[in-house]
MITOR-54300 format. One record per residue (C-alpha): residue number from 1; x, y, z. Coordinates in steps of 0.05 Angstrom, whole numbers, padded with zeros to 5 digits. Layout:
REM residues N
num,u,v,w
NUM,X,Y,Z .
...
END
This chain:
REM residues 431
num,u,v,w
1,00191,00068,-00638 .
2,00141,00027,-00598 .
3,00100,00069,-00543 .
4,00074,00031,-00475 .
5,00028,00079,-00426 .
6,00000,00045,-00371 .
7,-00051,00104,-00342 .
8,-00059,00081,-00266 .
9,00016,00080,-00259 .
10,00032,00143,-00308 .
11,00089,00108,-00343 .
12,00111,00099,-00406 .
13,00164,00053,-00444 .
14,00192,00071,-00516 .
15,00222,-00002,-00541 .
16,00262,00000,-00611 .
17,00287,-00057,-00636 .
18,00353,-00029,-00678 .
19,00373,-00079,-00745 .
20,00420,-00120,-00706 .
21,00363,-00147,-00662 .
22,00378,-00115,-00603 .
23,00319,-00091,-00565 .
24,00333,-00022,-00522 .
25,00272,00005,-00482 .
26,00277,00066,-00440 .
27,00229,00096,-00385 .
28,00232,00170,-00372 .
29,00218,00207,-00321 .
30,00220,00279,-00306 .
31,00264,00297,-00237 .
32,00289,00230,-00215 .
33,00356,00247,-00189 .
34,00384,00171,-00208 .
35,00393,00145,-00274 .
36,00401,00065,-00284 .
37,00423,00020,-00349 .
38,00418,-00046,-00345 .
39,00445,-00099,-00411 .
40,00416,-00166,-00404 .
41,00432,-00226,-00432 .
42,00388,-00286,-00445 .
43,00451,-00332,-00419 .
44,00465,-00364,-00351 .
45,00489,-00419,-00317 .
46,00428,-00470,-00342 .
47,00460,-00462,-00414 .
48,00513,-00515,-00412 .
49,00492,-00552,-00477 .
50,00479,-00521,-00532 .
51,00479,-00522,-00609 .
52,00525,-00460,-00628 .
53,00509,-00420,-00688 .
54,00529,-00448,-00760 .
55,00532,-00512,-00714 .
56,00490,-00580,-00730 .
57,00511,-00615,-00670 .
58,00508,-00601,-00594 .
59,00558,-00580,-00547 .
60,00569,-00589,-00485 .
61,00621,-00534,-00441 .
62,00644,-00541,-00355 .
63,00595,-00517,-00315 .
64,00599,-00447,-00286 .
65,00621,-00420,-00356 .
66,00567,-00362,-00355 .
67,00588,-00337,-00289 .
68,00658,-00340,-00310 .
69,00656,-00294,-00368 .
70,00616,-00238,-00320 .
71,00674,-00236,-00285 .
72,00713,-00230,-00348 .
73,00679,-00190,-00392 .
74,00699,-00130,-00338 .
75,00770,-00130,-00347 .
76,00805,-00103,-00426 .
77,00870,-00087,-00452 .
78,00865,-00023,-00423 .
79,00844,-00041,-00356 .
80,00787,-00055,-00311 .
81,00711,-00027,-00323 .
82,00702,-00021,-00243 .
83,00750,00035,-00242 .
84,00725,00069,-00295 .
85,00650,00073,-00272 .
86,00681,00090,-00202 .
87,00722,00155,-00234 .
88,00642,00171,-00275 .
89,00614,00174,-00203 .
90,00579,00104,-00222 .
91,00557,00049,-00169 .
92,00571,-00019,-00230 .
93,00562,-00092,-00211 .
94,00532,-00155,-00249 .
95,00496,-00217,-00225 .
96,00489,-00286,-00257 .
97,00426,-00330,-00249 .
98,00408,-00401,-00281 .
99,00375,-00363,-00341 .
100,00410,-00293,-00345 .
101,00464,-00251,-00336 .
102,00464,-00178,-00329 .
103,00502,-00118,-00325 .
104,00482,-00047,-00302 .
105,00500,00014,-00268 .
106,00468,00068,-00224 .
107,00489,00137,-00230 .
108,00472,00211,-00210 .
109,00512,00248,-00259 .
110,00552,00227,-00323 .
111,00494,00180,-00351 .
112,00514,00190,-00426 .
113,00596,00166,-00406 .
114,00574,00108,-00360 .
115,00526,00082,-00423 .
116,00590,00083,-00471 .
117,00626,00045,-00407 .
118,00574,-00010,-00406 .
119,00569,-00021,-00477 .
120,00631,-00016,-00495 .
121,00652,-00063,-00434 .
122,00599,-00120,-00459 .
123,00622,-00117,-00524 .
124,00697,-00119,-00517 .
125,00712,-00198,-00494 .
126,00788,-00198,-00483 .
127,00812,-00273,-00462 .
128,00883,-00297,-00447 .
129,00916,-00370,-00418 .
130,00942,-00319,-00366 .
131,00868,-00276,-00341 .
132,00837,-00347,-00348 .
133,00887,-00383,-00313 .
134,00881,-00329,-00254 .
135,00814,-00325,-00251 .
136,00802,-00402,-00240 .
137,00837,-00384,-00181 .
138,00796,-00340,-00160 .
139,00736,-00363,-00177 .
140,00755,-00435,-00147 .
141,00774,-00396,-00079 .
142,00705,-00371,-00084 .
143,00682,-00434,-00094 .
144,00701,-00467,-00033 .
145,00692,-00408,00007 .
146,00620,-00424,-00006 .
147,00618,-00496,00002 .
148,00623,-00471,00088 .
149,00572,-00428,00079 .
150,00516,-00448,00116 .
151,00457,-00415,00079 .
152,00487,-00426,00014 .
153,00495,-00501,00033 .
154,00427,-00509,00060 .
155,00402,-00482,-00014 .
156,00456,-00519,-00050 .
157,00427,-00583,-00014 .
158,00354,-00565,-00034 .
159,00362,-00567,-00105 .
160,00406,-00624,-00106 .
161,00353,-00668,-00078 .
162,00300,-00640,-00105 .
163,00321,-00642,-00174 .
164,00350,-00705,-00202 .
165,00370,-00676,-00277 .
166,00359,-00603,-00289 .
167,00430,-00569,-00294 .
168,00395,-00527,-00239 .
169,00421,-00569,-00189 .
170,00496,-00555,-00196 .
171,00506,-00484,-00173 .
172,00513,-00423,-00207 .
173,00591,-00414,-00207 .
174,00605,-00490,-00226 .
175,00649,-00537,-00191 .
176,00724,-00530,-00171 .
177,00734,-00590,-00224 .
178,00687,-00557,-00277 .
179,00724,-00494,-00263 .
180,00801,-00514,-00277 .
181,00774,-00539,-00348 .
182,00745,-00479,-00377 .
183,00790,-00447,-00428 .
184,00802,-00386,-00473 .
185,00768,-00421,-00529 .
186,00704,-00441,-00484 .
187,00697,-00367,-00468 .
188,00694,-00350,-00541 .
189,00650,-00396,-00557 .
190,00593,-00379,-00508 .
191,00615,-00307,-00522 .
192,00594,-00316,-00594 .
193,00537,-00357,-00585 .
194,00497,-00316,-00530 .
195,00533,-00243,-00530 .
196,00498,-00231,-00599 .
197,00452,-00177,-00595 .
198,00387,-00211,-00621 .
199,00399,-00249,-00549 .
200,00397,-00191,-00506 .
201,00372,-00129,-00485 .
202,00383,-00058,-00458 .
203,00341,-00020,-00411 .
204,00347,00050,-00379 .
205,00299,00087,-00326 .
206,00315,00157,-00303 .
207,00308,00237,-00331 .
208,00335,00210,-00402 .
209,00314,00237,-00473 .
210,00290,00169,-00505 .
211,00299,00179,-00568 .
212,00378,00203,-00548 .
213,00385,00139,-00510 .
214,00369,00094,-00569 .
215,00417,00134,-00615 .
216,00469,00128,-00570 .
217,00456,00052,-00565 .
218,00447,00043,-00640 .
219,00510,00079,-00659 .
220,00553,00046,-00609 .
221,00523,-00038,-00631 .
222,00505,-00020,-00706 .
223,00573,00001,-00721 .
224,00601,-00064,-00704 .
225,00565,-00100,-00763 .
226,00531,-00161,-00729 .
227,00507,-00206,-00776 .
228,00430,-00226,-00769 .
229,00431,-00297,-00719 .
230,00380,-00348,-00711 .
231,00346,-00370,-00633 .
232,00393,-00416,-00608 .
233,00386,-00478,-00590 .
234,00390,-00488,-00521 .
235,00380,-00571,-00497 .
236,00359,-00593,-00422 .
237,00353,-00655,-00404 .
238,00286,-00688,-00387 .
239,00266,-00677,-00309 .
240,00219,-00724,-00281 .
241,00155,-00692,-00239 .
242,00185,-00728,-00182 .
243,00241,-00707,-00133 .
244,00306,-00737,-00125 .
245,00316,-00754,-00059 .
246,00266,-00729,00005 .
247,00311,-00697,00064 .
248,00386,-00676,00053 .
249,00416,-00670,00117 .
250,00488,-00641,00131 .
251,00535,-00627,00195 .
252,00572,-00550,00199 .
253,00591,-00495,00235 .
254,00531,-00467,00259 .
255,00497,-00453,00329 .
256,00430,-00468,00315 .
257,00396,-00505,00256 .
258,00375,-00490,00187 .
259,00323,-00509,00155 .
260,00294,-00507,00090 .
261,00220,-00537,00060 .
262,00216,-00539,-00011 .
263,00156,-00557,-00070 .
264,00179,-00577,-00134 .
265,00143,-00542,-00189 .
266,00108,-00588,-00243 .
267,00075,-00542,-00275 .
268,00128,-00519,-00331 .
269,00135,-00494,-00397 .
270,00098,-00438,-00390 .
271,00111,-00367,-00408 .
272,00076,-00293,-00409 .
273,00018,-00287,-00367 .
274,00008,-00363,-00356 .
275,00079,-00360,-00315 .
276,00062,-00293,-00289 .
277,-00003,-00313,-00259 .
278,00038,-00376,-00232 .
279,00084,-00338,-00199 .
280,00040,-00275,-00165 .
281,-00019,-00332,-00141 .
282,00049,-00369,-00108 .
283,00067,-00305,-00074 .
284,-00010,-00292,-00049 .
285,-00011,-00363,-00031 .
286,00056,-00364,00009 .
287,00039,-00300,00053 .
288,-00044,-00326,00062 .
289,-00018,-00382,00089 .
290,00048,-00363,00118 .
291,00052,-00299,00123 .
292,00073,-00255,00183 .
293,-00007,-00246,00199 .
294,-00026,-00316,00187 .
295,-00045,-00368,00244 .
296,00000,-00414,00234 .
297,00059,-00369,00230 .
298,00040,-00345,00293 .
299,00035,-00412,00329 .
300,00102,-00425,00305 .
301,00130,-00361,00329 .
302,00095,-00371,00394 .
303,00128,-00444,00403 .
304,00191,-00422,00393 .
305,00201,-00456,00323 .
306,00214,-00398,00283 .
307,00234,-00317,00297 .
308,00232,-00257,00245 .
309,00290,-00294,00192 .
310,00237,-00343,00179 .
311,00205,-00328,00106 .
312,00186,-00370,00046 .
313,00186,-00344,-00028 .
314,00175,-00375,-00096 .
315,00225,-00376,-00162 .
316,00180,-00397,-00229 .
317,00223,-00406,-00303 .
318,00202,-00440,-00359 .
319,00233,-00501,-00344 .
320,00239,-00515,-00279 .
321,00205,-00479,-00200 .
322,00206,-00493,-00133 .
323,00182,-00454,-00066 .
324,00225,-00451,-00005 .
325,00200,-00445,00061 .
326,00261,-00427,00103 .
327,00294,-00401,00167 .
328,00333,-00420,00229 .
329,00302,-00462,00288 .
330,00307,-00506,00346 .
331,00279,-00567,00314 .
332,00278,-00569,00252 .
333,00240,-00640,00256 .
334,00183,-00619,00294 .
335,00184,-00551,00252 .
336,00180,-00601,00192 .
337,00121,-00632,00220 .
338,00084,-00578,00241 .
339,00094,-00543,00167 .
340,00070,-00592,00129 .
341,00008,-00606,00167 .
342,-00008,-00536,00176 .
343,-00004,-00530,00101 .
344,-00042,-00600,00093 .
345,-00100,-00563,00140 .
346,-00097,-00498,00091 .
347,-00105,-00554,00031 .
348,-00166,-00582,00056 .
349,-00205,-00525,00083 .
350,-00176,-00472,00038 .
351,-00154,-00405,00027 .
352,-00194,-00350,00076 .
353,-00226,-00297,00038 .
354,-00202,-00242,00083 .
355,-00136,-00267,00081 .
356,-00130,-00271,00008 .
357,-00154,-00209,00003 .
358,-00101,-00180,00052 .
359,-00045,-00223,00018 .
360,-00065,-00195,-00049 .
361,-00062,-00117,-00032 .
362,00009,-00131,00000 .
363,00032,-00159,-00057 .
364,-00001,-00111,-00093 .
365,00024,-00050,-00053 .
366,00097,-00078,-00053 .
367,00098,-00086,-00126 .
368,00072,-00002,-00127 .
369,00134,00014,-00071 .
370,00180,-00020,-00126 .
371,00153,00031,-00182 .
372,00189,00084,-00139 .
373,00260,00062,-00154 .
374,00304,00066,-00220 .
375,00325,00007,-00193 .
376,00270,-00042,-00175 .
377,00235,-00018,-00240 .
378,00298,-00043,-00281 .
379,00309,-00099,-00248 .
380,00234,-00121,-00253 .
381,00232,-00107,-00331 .
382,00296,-00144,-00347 .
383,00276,-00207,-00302 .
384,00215,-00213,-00340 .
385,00228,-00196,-00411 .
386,00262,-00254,-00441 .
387,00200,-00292,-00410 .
388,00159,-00244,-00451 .
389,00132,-00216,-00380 .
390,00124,-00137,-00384 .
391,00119,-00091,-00328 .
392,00052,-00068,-00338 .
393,00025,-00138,-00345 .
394,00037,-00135,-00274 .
395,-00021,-00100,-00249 .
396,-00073,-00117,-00290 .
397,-00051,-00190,-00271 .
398,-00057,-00177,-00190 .
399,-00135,-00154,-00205 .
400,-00151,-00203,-00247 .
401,-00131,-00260,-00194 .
402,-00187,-00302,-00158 .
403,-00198,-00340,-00083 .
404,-00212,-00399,-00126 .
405,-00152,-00405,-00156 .
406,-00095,-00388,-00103 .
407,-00138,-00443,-00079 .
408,-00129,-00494,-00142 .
409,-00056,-00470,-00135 .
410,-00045,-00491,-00064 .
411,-00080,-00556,-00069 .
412,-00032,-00571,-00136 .
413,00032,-00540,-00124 .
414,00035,-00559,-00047 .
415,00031,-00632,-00053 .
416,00076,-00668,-00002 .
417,00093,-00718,-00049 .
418,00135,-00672,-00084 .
419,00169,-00635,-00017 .
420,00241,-00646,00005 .
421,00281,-00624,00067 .
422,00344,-00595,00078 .
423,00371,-00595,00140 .
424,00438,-00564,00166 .
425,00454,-00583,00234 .
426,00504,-00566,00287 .
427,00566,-00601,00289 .
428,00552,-00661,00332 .
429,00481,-00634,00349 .
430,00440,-00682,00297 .
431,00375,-00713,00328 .
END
C-alpha cells in the first residue's frame, strides 16, 4: 500500500491499486463523525466517440448517453439504490460532468453496509426496452424543463458560441432527439467500455480502518474476474483557438437581464501541475481583478451594474477551458463595456502586488476551510485524479505561484479576441 503524508496539513492517503486496476485510496481520520465514499468514473458526457475495447474502429453513440446510465445504474431487479441508502441512514446522489461521473454517499453510521450499497449498485447494470423507454421520458421532460431555465440557458448559450466543435457545447444530458435514440444496447456498450475498473476509482475520508476499507473493496470487484483492459481510446474533434460566434443573445422569462462574459481557453493539453497551476493563477487572477475588494468591482457595484450574485470562476480540462464572468444587471451592454475595458486596464498596467497577495491567501485559506469536510476533501481528490492532480499538490502549488505570472496569465488568457457574450433578455425588453 502506497503512503501520502503531507506534514502542514497532518494528512495522510493509503492508495492500493488491487489486480483488476482499480485504484481505492482512503484518508483516515480519528473522530470525524461523517464518513464519505465516493466511485468515480473517468466517463462523461464529452465521450461520445470512441473506439470500444477489442474494437479497431470508432464509434460514435446519442449524446447524453453518460448521464443516462447515472440515472440507470441506480435502479436493479430488486429495486432502487436510493431507498436502500435511505433505510442505512445514508444521504446518496451522483453528478455527471463533460469528463466524469460519480457516485458517493455521506453517512454517520452504517459505513461498512452503505460501501457494499455503492459497489454493488455500480457494478450491477440492469437495462430493459421498458426502464429505457421510461426513462427517455423522463429524462426528455428534464430536458425541456431546462431549455426555460434562464441560468441554464444563458450557460447553454455560452458554450455554444464559444465553442464551434468540442462535444462540450451540447449539454450534459443530450438533446430530446439524441435522447429518444439511445437504446439497451448503447447502455451496454458504454457500460463495458468505461465501467471497467482500470477506468475508475474509489475514495473514502472519515474514522475508517484503511487497510479494512481496501479489503472490503477488493473482495467485493476481484471476485467478479475483470479481465486486464487497455486505455481507451477516446476521439475529439479538432477545436480551433478561435470562438464560434461573439454574442448569443436570447428573449425569456425573466425580470431583469443576464449576463454572462466568457474567455476561451487556448492553452490545452495539459495535465498535473501544468493544469493545476493554470487553473489556481486563473482563480488568483479572477478575484485580483474582480474580486469583491477589487476597484473595479466596486465601481460596478456603485453604478448599479452588478449586486452580490455577480461572480466569475474558471473550469480548466485537458481539452478544452473557459472563464465566465457572470450575474444579473440592468445593462448588460454597458456592463459589457465597462468589463472588458476594466480588464483591458488590468492587462496593461498589471496585477497589484498587494492584491495578489490578498487574492492568493483567500484562495489559499478557502482551499484549508475545504480540508475540514469529508466532503470537500472527496470531492477535491476525485475531480483531480484522473488529471493526475493530487490533493497535496495543492498547497505546495499556491506557494510556489508568482506576481509575474498571474500577470503572463491575464495578459494571455484574457484576450478579447477570444471573449463572447451571452445575453438573456426580458421578453420584449432587448436594447
Amino acid at each position: 500500500m502506497e503512503v501520502q503524508h503531507d506534514e502542514r496539513l497532518r494528512e495522510t492517503i493509503y492508495w492500493e491499486t488491487l489486480p483488476s486496476g482499480l485504484k481505492v485510496g482512503v484518508l483516515p481520520r480519528k473522530g470525524w463523525r461523517e464518513a464519505t465514499a465516493r466511485v468515480a468514473v473517468n466517463y462523461g458526457s464529452n465521450d461520445s466517440v470512441f473506439v470500444p475495447p477489442g474494437a479497431s474502429q470508432p464509434v460514435e453513440v446519442p449524446a447524453g448517453i453518460a448521464h443516462f446510465l447515472e440515472h440507470k445504474l441506480f435502479e436493479s431487479e430488486e429495486g432502487n439504490a436510493f431507498d436502500r441508502f435511505s433505510a442505512l441512514g445514508a444521504d446518496a446522489n451522483a453528478y455527471t460532468s463533460w469528463q466524469q461521473t460519480v457516485y458517493y454517499f455521506t453517512t454517520t453510521r452504517n459505513f461498512r453496509e452503505c460501501l457494499d450499497v455503492l459497489l454493488e449498485m455500480v457494478q450491477t447494470p440492469y437495462f430493459t426496452d421498458e426502464t429505457v423507454a421510461k426513462e427517455q421520458g423522463i429524462i426528455g421532460q428534464e430536458i425541456r424543463m431546462y431549455l426555460d431555465h434562464p441560468e441554464w440557458r444563458s450557460r447553454q448559450n455560452l458554450l455554444e458560441a464559444m465553442f464551434q466543435r468540442h462535444p462540450v457545447r451540447i449539454d450534459i444530458a443530450g438533446t430530446e432527439e439524441s435522447i429518444r435514440r439511445i437504446t439497451k444496447d448503447d447502455l451496454y456498450l458504454c457500460y463495458r467500455t468505461f465501467y471497467h475498473p482500470a477506468n475508475m476509482m474509489v475514495f473514502v475520508a472519515g474514522d475508517v480502518d484503511p487497510e479494512a476499507v481496501v479489503a472490503q473493496v477488493a473482495e467485493k470487484v476481484e471476485s467478479r474476474g475483470y479481465q486486464p483492459q487497455p486505455p481507451i481510446q477516446r476521439i475529439y474533434p479538432e477545436e480551433p483557438p478561435e470562438v464560434g460566434e461573439r454574442r448569443r443573445e436570447e428573449e425569456l422569462a425573466v425580470s431583469q437581464p443576464i449576463f454572462r462574459l466568457g474567455f476561451k481557453e487556448r492553452q490545452v493539453g495539459e495535465r498535473g501541475r501544468p493544469l493545476l497551476v493554470r487553473e489556481l493563477l486563473t482563480g488568483i487572477v479572477l478575484d485580483a481583478v474582480l474580486g469583491r475588494a477589487s476597484p473595479l468591482y466596486n465601481r460596478l457595484y456603485e453604478d448599479g451594474l452588478i449586486d452580490s450574485r455577480f461572480g466569475s470562476d474558471y473550469t480548466g480540462e485537458e481539452t478544452w477551458g473557459l472563464t465566465t464572468i457572470a450575474g444579473p444587471t440592468r445593462d448588460p451592454v454597458e456592463l459589457e463595456k465597462r468589463l472588458l475595458e476594466g480588464i483591458a486596464e488590468a492587462r496593461e498596467r498589471g496585477i497589484d502586488p498587494a492584491d495578489f497577495e490578498r487574492a492568493k491567501k483567500k484562495a489559499l485559506g478557502r482551499f484549508l476551510f475545504f480540508m475540514n469536510s469529508t466532503e470537500s476533501i472527496a470531492y477535491v481528490v476525485t475531480d483531480g485524479f484522473f488529471k493526475d492532480i493530487g490533493l497535496f499538490d495543492i498547497l505546495p502549488t499556491f506557494e510556489s505561484l508568482t506576481l509575474e505570472e498571474a500577470n503572463e496569465r491575464l495578459r494571455e488568457h484574457f484576450d478579447p479576441r477570444y471573449a463572447v457574450t451571452s445575453i438573456i433578455w426580458p421578453r420584449g425588453g432587448r436594447k
